[in-house]
N, C-alpha and C positions, 0 to 999 in steps of 0.2 A: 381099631375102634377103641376109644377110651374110655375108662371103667362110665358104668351108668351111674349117676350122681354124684361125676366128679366135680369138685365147688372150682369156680373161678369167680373170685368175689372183684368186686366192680372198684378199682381205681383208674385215678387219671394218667394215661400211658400214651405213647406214641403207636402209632398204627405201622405192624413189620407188614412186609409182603413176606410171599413164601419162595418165590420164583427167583431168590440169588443163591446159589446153589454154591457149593467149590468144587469146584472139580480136582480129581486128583494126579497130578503130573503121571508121565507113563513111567515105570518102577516099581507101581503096585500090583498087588495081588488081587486075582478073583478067587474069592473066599467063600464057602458054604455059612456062608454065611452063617452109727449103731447108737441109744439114743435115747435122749429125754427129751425133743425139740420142742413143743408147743409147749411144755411146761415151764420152758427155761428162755423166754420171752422179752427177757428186760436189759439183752445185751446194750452195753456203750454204741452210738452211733455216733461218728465220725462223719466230720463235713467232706463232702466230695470232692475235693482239691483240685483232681483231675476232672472234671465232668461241665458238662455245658448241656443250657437246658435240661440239667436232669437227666442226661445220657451219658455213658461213658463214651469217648472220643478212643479210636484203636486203628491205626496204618497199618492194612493187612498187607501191604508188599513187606513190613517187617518182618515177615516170618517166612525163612528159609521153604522153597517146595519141597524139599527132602523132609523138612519135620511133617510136612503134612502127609507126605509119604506114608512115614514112617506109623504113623497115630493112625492111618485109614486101613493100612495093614494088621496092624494090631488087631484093630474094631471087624476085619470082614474075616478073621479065625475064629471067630463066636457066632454064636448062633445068637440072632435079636431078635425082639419083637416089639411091638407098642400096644398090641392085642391085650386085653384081659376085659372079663365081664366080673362086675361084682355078682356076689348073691347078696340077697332082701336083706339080709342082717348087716351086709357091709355098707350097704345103700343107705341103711337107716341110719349107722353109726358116722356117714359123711355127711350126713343132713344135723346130726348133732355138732360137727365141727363145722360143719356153715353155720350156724346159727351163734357157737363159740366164738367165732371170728367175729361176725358182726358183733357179739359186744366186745371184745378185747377192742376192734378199731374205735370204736364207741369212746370208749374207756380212754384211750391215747390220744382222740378225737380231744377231747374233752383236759384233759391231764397232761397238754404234749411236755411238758416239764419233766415228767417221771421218766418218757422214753431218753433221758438223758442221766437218767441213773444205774447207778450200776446194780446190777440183781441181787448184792449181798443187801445191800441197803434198800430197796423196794420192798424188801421181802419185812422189815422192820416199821413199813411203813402202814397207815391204817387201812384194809381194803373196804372196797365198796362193794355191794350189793351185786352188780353186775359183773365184776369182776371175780369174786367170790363163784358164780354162777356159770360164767366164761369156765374155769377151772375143773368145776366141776361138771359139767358137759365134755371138756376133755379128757379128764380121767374115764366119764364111763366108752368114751368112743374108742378111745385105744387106737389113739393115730401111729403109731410104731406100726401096728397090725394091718395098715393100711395102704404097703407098700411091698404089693407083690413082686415085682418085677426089680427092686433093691440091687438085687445082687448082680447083674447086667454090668458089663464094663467097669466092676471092679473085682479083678482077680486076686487070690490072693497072694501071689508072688508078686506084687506091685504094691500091696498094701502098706499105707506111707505110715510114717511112726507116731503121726499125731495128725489130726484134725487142722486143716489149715485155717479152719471159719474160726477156731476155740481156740487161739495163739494170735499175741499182738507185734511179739516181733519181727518183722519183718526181712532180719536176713535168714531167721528160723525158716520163715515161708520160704525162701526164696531156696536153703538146702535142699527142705523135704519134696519140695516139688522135682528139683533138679534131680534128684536122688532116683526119683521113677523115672522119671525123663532115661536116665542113665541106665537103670535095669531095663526099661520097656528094650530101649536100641538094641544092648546085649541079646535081649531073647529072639527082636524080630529078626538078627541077623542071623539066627540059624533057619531060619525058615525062607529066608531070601532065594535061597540055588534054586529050589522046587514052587515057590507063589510066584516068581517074579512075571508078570504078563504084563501087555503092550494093549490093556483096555482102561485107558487112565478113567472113561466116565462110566466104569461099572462100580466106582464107590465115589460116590458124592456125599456131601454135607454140608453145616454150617458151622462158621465161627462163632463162638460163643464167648463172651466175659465176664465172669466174675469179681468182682470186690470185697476181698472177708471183710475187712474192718467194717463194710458198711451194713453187714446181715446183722438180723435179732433174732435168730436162731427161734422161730416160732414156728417151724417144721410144714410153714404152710404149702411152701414147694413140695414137701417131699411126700406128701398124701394126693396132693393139686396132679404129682406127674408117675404118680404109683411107684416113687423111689427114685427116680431118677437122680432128684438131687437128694443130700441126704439134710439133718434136719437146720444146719448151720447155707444152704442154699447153695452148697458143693456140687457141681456136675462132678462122676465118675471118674478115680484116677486115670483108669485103663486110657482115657480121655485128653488129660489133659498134655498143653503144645509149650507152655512156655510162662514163666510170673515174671515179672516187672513191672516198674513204679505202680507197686499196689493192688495189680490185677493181673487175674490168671486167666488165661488165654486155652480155649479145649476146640477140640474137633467133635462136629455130633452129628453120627452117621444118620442121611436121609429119614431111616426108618423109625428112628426114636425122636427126630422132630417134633411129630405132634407131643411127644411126651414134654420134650423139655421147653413146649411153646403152651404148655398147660401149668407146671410150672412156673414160669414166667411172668403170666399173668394173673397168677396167686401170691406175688412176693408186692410185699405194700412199700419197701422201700427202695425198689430199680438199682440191685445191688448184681441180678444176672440181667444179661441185654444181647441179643444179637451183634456183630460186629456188621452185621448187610443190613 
């Protein structure tokens, strides 16, 4: 169940189903199974170079079964959940960032020129009423605090050396990801002799895509999915399968679905997407 009054503010989207699953090649294991974001809102948005309709486009035969392997093993040696209940006070303070949101989209609504500036320079620029107001509904909600379940699929033995949503160069990205990519393999193969089972559909999930250059780091995922993504619209290292041309490609085991499908559909600019 998903926190009570988690916002999913209303943009124009594509309608996913839920029923394309991945199944995971036989190899796998049955397993027992940080932040200013809504303040820091006025990231550079880059045109989508790759994307059609407004969707990003992603050939999932490009990705080896063994990576997928690999990322689904990792994910079924942790314990998950999608479960959490707010209490009254965290209910109230996500009714204060619904109401934040509606004027920031307001505000950009209105201003779409500024969402093409960069944060040092919006910041110099005159605000408005609503926006001023937007701010301050944020600061007293304390959307950081609104992300119980954060810490899920990112270990800190994976822990990448920089944020890949808050860095524009892109063979940087393409290191730091690679980097865990490289530690995750290392660790899952000691655990290989004793997980290894012949039940490929006891971990299923979905493909998931990311685009950093196209986030505005406005953390509205990462309260929308109770941490899932963090406030740059990152799913979870533990998670991720692969970056190229621009997009980073994750594995998201069945059970944190609904989370990262709540997410999802709190990011205003279609920079995470299903790959089904």
């Amino acid at each position: 169940m998903l926190a009570s009054g988690t916002f999913r503010p209303v943009w124009p989207r594509c309608t996913h189903t839920t029923d394309h699953s991945v199944g995971v090649p036989s190899g796998c294991a049955r397993g027992d199974g940080t932040s200013t974001g809504l303040l820091d809102t006025a990231r550079h948005i880059a045109p989508l170079r790759h994307a059609y309709d407004g969707h990003v486009k992603f050939d999932a035969t490009r990705l080896p079964n063994e990576k997928i392997s690999e990322v689904a093993l990792w994910c079924s040696l942790q314990t998950l959940t999608a479960s959490h209940q707010d209490s009254p006070d965290q209910a109230r303070r996500r009714e204060l960032l619904k109401e934040a949101n509606r004027l920031t989209a307001d505000y950009y609504e209105r201003n779409s020129l500024l969402r093409h500036l960069p944060n040092w320079l919006r910041r110099h620029l005159p605000s408005e009423r609503r926006w001023a107001r937007a701010m301050n509904l944020i600061r007293e909600a304390d959307p950081d605090s609104l992300a119980p379940l954060e810490h899920q699929l990112r270990s800190p033995a994976l822990k990448p050396a920089e944020s890949i949503g808050r860095i524009y160069d892109e063979e940087r990205r393409q290191e730091i990801v690679s980097n865990v990519i490289d530690l995750r393999s290392t660790l899952v193969k000691s655990h290989l002799a004793r997980e290894l089972s012949n039940s490929p559909n006891q971990h299923r999930g979905r493909l998931l895509l990311y685009v950093p250059s196209e986030n505005i780091s406005d953390g509205a995922s990462k309260y929308a999915s109770n941490g899932f993504f963090d406030p740059d619209d990152c799913p979870p290292w533990d998670s991720w399968l692969q970056y190229s041309d621009r997009t980073l490609i994750s594995w998201v085991p069945d059970v944190l679905v609904p989370l990262a499908q709540a997410g999802i559909d709190a990011n205003a600019v279609e920079c995470i997407e299903w790959v089904d």
